[in-house]
KOLKOLPA-333874 format. One record per atom (N, C-alpha, C, O): z, y, x; residue in one letter. Coordinates in steps of 0.1 Angstrom, whole numbers. Atoms other than C-alpha are relative to their C-alpha. Layout:
N
PT     zz     yy     xx  r
PT      Z      Y      X  A
...
This chain:
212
PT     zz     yy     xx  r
PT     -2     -7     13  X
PT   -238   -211     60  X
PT     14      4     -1  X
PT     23     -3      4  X
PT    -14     -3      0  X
PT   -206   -190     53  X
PT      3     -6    -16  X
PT     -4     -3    -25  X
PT     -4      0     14  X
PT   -190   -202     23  X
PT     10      7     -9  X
PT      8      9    -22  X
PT     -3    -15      3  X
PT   -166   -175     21  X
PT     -9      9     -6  X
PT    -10     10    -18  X
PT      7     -8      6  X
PT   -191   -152     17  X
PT     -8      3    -13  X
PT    -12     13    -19  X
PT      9      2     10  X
PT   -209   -168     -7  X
PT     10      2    -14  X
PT      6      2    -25  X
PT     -8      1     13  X
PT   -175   -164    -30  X
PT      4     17     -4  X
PT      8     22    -15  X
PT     -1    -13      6  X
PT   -171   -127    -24  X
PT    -10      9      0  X
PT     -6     20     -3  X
PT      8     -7     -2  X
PT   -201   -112    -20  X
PT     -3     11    -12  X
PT     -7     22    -12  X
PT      3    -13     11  X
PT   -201   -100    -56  X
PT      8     14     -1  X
PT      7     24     -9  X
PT    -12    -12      2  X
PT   -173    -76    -49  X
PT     -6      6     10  X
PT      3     13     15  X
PT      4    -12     -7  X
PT   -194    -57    -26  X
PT     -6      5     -8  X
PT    -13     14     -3  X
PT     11     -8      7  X
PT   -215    -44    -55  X
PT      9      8    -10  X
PT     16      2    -19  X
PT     -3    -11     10  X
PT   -204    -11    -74  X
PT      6     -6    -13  X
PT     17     -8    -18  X
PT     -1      4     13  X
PT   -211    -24   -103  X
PT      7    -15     -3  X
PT      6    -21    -14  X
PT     -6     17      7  X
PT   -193    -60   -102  X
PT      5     -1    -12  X
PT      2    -11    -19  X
PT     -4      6     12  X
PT   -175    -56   -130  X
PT     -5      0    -19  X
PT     -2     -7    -29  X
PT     10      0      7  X
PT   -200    -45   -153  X
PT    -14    -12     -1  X
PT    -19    -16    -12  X
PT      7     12      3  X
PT   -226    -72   -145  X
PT      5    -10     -3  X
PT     -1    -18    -10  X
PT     -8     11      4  X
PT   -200    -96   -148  X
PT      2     -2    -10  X
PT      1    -14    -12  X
PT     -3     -7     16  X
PT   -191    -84   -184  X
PT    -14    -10     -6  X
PT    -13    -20    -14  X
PT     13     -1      5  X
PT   -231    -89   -187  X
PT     -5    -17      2  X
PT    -12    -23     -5  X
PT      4     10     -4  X
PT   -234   -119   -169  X
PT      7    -16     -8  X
PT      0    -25    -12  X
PT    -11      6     10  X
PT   -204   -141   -187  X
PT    -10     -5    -14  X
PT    -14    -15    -20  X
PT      6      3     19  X
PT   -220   -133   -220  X
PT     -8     -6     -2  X
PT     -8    -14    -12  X
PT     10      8      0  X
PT   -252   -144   -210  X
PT      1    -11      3  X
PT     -7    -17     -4  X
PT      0     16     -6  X
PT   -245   -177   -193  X
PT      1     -6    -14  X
PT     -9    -13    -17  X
PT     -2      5     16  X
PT   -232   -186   -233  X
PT    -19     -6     -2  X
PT    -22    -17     -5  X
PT     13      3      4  X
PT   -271   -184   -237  X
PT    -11    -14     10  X
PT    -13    -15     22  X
PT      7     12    -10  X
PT   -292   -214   -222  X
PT     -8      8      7  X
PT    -15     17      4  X
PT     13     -5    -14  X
PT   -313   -207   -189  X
PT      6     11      8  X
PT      1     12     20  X
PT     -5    -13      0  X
PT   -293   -176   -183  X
PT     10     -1     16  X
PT     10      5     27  X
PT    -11      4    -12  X
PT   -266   -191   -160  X
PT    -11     -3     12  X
PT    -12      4     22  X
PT     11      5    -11  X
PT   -295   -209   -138  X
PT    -11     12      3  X
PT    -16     12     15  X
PT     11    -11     -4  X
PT   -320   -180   -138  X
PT      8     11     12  X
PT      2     18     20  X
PT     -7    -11     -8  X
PT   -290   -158   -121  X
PT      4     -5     13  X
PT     10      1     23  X
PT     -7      5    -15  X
PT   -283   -185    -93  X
PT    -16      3      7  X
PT    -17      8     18  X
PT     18     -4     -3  X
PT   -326   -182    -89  X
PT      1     14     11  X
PT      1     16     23  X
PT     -1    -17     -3  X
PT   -322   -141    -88  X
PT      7      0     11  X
PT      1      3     22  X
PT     -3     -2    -16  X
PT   -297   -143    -62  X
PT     -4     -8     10  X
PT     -5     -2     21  X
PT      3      4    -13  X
PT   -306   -168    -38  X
PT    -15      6      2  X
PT    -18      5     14  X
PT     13     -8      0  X
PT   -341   -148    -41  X
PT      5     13      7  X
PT      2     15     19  X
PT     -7    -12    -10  X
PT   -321   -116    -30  X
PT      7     -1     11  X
PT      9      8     19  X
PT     -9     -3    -16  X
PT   -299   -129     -2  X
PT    -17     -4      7  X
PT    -20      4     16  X
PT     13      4     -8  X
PT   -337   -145     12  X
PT     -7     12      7  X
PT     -9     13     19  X
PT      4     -9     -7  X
PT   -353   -113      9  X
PT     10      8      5  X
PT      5     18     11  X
PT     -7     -9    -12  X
PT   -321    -95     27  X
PT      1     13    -10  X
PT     -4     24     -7  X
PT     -6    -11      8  X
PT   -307    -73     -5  X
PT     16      0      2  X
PT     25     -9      0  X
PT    -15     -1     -3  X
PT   -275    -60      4  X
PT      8     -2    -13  X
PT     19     -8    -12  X
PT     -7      8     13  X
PT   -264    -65    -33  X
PT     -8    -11     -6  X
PT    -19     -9     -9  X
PT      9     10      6  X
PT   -277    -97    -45  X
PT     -1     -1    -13  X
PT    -10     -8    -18  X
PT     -1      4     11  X
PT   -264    -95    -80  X
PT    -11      7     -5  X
PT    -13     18      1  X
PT     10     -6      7  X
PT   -294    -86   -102  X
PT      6      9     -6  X
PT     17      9    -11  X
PT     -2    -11     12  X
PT   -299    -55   -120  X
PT      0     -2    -16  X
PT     -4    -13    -22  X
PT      4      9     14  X
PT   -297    -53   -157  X
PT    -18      4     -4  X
PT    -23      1    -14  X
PT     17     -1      7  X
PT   -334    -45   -163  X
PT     -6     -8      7  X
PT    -18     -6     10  X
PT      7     11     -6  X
PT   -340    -78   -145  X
PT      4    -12     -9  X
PT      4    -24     -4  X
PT     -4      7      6  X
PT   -329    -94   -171  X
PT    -11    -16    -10  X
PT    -10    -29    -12  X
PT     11      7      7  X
PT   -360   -107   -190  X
PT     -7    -10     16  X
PT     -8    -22     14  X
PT      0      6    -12  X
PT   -369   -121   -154  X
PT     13    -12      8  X
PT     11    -20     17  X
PT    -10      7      0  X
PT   -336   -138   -152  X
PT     -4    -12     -7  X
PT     -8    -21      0  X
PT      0      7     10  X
PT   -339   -158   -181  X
PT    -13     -7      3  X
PT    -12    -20      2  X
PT     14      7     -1  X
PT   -378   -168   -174  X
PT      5    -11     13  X
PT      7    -23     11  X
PT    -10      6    -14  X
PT   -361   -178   -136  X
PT      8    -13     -5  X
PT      5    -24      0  X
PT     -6     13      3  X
PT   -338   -204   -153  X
PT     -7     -9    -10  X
PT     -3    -21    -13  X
PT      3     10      9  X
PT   -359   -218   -179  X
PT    -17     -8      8  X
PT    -23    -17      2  X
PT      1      9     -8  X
PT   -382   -228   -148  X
PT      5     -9      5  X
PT      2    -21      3  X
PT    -11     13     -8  X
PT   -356   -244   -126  X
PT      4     -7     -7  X
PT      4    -18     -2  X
PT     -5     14     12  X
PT   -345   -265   -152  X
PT     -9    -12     -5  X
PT     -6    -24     -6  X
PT     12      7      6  X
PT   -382   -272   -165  X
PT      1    -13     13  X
PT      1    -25     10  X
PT      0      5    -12  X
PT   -381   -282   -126  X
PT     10    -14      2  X
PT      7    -25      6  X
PT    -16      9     -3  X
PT   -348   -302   -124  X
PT     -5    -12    -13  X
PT     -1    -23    -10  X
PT      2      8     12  X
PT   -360   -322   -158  X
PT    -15     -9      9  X
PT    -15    -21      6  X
PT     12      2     -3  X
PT   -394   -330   -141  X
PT      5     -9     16  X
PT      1    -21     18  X
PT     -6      8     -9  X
PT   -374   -340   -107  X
PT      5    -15     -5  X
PT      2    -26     -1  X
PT     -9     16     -2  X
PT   -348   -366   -125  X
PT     -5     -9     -8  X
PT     -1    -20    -10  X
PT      4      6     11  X
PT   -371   -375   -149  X
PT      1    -18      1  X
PT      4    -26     -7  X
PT     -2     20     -4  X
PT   -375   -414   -129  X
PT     11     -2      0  X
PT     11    -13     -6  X
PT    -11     -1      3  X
PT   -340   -413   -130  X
PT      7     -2    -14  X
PT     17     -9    -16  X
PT     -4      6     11  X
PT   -339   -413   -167  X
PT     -7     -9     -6  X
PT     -2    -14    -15  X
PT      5     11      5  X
PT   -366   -438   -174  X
PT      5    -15      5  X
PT      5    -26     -1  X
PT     -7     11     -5  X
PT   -347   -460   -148  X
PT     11     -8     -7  X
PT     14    -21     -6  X
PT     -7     -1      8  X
PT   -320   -456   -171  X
PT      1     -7     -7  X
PT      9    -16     -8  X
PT      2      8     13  X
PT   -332   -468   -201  X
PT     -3    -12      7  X
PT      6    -20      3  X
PT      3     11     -2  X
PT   -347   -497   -184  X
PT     10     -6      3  X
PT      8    -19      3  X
PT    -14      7     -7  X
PT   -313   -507   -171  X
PT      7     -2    -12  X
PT      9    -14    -14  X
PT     -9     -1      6  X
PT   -292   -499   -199  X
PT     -8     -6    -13  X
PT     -6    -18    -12  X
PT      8     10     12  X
PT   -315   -512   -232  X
PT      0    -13      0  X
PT      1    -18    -11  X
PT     -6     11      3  X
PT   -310   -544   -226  X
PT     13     -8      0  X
PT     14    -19     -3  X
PT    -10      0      3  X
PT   -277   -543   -224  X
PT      6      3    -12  X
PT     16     -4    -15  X
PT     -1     -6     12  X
PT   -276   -525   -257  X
PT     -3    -11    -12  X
PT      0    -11    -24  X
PT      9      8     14  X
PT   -297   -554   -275  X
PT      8     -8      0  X
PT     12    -10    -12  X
PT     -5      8      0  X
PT   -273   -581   -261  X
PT     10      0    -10  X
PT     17    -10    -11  X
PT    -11     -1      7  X
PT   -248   -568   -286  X
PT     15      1      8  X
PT     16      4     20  X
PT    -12      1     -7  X
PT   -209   -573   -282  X
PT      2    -17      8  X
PT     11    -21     15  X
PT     -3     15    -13  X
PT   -212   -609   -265  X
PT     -1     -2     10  X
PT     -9      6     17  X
PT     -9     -1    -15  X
PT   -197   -621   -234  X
PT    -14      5     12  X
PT    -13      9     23  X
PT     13      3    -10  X
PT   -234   -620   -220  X
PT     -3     21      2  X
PT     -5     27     12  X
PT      4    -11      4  X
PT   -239   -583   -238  X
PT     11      9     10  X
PT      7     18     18  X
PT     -7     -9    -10  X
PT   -203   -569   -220  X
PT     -5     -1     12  X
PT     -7      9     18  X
PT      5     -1     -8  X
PT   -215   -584   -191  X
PT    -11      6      8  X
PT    -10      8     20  X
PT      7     -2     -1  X
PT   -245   -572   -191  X
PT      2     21      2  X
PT     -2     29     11  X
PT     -6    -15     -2  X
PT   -231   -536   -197  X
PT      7      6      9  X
PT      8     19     11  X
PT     -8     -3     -9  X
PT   -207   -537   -170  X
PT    -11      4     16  X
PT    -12     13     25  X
PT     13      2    -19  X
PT   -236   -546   -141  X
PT    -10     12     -8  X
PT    -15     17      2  X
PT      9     -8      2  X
PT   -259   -520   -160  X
PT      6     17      6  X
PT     -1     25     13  X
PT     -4    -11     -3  X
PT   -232   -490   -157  X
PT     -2     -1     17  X
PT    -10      7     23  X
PT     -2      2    -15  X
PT   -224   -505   -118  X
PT    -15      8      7  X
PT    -17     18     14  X
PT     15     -5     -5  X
PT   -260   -501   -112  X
PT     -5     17      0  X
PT     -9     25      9  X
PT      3    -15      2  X
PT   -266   -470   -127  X
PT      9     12      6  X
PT      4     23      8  X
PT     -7     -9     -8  X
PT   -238   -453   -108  X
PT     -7      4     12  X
PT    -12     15     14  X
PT      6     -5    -11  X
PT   -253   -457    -76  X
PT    -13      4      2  X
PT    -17     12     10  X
PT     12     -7     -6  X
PT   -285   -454    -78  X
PT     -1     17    -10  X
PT    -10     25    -10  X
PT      4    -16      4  X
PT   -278   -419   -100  X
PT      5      7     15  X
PT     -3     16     19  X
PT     -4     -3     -8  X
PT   -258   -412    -70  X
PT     -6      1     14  X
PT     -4     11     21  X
PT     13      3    -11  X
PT   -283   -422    -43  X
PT    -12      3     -1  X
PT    -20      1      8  X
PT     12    -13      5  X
PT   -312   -397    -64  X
PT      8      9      0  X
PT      2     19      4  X
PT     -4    -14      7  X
PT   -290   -373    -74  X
PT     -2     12     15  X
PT     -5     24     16  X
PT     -3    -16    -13  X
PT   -286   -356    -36  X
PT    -16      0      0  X
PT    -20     11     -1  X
PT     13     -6    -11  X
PT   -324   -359    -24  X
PT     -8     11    -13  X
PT    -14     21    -10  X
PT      7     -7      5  X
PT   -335   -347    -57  X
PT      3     17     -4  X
PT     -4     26    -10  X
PT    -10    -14      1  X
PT   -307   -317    -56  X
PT     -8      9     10  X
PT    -12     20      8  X
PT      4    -14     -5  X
PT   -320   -306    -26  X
PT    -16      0      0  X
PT    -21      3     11  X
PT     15      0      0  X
PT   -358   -309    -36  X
PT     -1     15    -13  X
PT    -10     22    -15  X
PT      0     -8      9  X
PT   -346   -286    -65  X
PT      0     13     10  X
PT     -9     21     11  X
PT     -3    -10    -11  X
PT   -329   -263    -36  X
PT    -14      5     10  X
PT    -18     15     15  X
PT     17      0     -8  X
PT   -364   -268    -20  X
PT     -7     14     -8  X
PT     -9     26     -5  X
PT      5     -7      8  X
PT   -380   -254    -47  X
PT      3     18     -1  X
PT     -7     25     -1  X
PT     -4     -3      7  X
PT   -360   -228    -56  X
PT     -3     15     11  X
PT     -4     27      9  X
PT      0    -10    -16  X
PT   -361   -213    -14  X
PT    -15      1      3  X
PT    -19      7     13  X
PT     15      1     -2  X
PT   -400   -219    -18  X
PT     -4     16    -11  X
PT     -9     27     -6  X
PT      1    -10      7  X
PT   -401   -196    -50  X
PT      6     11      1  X
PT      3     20     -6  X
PT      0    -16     -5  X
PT   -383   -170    -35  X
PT     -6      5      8  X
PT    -10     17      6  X
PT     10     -5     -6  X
PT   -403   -166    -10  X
PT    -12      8     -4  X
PT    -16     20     -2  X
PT     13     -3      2  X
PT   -435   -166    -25  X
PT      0      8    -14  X
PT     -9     15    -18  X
PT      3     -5     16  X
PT   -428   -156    -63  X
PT    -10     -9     -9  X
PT    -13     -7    -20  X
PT      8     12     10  X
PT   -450   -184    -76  X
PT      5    -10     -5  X
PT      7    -20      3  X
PT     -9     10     10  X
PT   -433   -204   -101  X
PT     -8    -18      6  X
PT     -3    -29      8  X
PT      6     17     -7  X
PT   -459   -235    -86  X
PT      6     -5      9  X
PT      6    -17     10  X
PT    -10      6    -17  X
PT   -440   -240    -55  X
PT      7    -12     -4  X
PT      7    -22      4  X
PT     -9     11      8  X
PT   -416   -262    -80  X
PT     -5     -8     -3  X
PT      3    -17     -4  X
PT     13     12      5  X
PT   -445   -285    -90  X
PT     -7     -6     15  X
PT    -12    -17     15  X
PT      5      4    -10  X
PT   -457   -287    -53  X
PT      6     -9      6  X
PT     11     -6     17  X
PT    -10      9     -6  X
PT   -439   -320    -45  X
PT      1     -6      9  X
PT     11    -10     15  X
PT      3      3    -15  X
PT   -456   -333    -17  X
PT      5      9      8  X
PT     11      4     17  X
PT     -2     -9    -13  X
PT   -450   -298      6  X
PT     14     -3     -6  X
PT     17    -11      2  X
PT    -14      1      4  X
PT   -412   -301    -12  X
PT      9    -10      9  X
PT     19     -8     15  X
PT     -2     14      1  X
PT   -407   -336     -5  X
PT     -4      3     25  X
PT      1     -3     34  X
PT      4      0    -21  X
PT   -422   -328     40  X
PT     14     14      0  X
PT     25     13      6  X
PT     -8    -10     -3  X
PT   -403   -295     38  X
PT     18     -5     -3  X
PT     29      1     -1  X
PT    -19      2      5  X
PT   -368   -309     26  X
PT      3    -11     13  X
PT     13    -12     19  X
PT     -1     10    -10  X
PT   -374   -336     51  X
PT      2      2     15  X
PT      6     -4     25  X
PT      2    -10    -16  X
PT   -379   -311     80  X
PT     15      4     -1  X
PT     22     -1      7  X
PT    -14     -5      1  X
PT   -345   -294     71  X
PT     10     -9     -9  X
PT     17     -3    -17  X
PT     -9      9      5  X
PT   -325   -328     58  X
PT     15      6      3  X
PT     25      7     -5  X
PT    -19     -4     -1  X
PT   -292   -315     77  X
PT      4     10     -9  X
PT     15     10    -14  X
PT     -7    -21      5  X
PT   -290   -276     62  X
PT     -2     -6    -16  X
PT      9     -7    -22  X
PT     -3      3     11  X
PT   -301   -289     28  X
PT     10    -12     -5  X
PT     14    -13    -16  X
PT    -11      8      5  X
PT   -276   -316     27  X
PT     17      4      3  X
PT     26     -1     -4  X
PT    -13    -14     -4  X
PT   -245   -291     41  X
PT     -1      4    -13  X
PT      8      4    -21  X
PT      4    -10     14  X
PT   -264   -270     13  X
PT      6     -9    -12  X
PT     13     -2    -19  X
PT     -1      6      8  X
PT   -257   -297    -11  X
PT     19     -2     -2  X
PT     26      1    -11  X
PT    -17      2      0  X
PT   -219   -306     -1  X
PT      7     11     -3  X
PT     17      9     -9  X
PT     -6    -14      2  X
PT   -210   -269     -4  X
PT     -6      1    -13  X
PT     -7     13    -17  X
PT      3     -7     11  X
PT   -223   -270    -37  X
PT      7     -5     -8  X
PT     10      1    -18  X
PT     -8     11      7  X
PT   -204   -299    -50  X
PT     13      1      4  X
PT     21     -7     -2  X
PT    -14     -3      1  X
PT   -171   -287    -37  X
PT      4     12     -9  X
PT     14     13    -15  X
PT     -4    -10     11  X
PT   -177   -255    -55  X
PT      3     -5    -13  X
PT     13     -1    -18  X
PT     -1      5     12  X
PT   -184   -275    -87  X
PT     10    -12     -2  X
PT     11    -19    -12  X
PT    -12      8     -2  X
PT   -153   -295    -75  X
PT     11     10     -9  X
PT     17      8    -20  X
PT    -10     -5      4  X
PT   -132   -267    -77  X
PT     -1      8    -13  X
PT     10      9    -20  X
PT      5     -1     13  X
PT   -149   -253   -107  X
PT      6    -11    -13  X
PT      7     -7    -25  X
PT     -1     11      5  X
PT   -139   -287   -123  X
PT     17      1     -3  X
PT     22     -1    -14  X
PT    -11      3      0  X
PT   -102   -286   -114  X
PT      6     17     -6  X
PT     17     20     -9  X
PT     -9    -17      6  X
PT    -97   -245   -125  X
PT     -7     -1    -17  X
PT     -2      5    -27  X
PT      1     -4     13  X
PT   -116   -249   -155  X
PT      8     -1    -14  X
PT      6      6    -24  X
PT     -8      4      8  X
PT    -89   -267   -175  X
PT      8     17      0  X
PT      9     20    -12  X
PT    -11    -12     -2  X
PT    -66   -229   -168  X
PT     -4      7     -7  X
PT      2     14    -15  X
PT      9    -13      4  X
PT    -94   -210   -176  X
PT     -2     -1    -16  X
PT      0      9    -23  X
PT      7      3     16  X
PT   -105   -224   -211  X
PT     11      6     -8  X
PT      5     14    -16  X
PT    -12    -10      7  X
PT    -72   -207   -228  X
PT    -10     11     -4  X
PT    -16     14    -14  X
PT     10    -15      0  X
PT    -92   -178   -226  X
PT    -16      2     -7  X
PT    -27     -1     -1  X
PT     21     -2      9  X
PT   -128   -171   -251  X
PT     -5      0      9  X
PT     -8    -11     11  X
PT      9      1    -13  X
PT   -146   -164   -218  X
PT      3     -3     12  X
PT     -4      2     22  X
PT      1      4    -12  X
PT   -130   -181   -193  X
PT     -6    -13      6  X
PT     -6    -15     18  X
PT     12     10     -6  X
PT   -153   -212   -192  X
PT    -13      6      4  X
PT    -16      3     16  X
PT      7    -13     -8  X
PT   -182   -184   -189  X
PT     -2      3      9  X
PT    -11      0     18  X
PT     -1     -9    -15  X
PT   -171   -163   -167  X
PT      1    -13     14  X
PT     -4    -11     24  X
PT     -3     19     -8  X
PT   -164   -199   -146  X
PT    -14     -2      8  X
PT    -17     -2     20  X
PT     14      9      1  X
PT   -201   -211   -151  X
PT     -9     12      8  X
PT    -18      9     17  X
PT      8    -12     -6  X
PT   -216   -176   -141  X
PT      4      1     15  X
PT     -3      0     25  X
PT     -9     -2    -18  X
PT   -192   -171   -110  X
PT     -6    -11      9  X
PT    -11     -8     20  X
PT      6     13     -9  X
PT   -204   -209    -99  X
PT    -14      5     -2  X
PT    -19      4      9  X
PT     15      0     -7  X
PT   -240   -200   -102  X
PT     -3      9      5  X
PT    -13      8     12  X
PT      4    -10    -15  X
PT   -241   -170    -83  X
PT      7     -3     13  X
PT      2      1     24  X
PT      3      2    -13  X
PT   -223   -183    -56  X
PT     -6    -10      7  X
PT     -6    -10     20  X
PT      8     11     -3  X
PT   -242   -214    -55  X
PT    -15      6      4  X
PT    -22      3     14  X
PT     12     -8     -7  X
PT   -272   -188    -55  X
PT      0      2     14  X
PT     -7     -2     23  X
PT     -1     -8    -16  X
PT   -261   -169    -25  X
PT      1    -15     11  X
PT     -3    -12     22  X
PT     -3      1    -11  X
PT   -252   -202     -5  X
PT    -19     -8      0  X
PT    -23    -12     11  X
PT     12      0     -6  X
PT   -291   -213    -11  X
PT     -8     11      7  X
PT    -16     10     17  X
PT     10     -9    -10  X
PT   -304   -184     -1  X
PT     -1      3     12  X
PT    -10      5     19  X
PT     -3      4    -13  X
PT   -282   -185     27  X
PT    -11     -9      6  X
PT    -19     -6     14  X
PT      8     10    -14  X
PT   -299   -219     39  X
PT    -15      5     -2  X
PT    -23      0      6  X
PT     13     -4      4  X
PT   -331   -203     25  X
PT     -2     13     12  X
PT    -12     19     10  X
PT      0    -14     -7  X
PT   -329   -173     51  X
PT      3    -13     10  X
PT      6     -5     19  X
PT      2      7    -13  X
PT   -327   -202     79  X
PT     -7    -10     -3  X
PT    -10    -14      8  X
PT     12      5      2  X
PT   -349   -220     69  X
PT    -16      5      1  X
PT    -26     -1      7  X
PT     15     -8     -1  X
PT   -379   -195     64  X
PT      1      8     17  X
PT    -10     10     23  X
PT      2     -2    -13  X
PT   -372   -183     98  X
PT     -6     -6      8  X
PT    -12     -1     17  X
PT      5     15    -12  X
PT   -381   -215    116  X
PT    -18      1     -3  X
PT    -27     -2      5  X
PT     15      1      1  X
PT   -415   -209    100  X
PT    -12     11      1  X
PT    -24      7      0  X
């Protein structure tokens, strides 16, 4: 995967600074930001020399992220029942020595094992997301069994895929403090990270669907 590329690719399209304008605004709106990382990793897959969506793809945008999300809620979901089971009785113990204790081994716990779901279920999302561009059927994301063999077939690329997505949302993390000065520079931030997070799935999505 290039990661470079994945950060300038928007500046080969005409229009960058106009969808950007478009794209910004919209991320404000829920689903919007995620539906545009969808659109392009779906356009680098099928091999569109501009990947940024048009704007009369907009209503399609928006449907796009309030899938993946449906998706991503439906992935961590054991994750948050584990949760509660961990953390509720910590809660009941009150403030005594038994109750802090109890809260301290509850967080401990819950770190790692969010940390030890969080990657397989990231790239089962990424799974998803390289399945539905392919095919255009929103079911692909529900199909957990082929998700769950197919992520397992390509563990290395989707786990690369994964590190390269968490350095971006690294450095995303460390510029966003500069940016927020600015009405739309958390925005423009959040938009910029999910299209290049798009492009570097679709990257591993374009080597992936090859093999098959």
């Amino acid at each position: 995967m290039d990661f470079g590329r994945a950060l300038s690719f928007p500046f080969d399209d005409e229009e960058w600074p106009l969808k950007f304008i478009i794209g910004t605004l919209l991320s404000i709106v829920p689903f919007f930001a995620q539906g545009y990382q969808v659109q392009v990793a779906r356009n680098v897959v099928r091999g569109s020399k501009r990947p940024l969506p048009a704007h009369n793809r907009l209503g399609q945008v928006f449907a796009d992220g309030v899938v993946v999300v449906a998706a991503g809620v439906v992935y961590f979901l054991p994750l948050l029942v584990l949760g509660c089971i961990i953390v509720v009785p910590a809660l009941l113990a009150g403030d005594s020595d038994l109750g802090f204790l109890l809260t301290c081994s509850a967080t401990c716990c819950l770190f790692f094992l969010a940390l030890a779901y969080a990657i397989p279920a990231t790239m089962l999302v990424f799974m998803g997301i390289i399945r539905y561009a392919e095919t255009g059927n929103y079911g692909e994301y529900f199909r957990l069994g082929a998700l769950v063999h197919d992520a397992r077939q390509n563990a290395g690329l989707l786990a690369t895929l994964w590190l390269y997505t968490f350095l971006l949302a690294l450095l995303a993390a460390i510029i966003a403090p500069f940016v927020s000065v600015l009405i739309v520079g958390v925005p423009l931030l959040g938009f910029y990270y999910h299209i290049a997070t798009g492009h570097l799935i679709g990257q591993a999505g374009q080597m992936i669907l090859v093999d098959y």
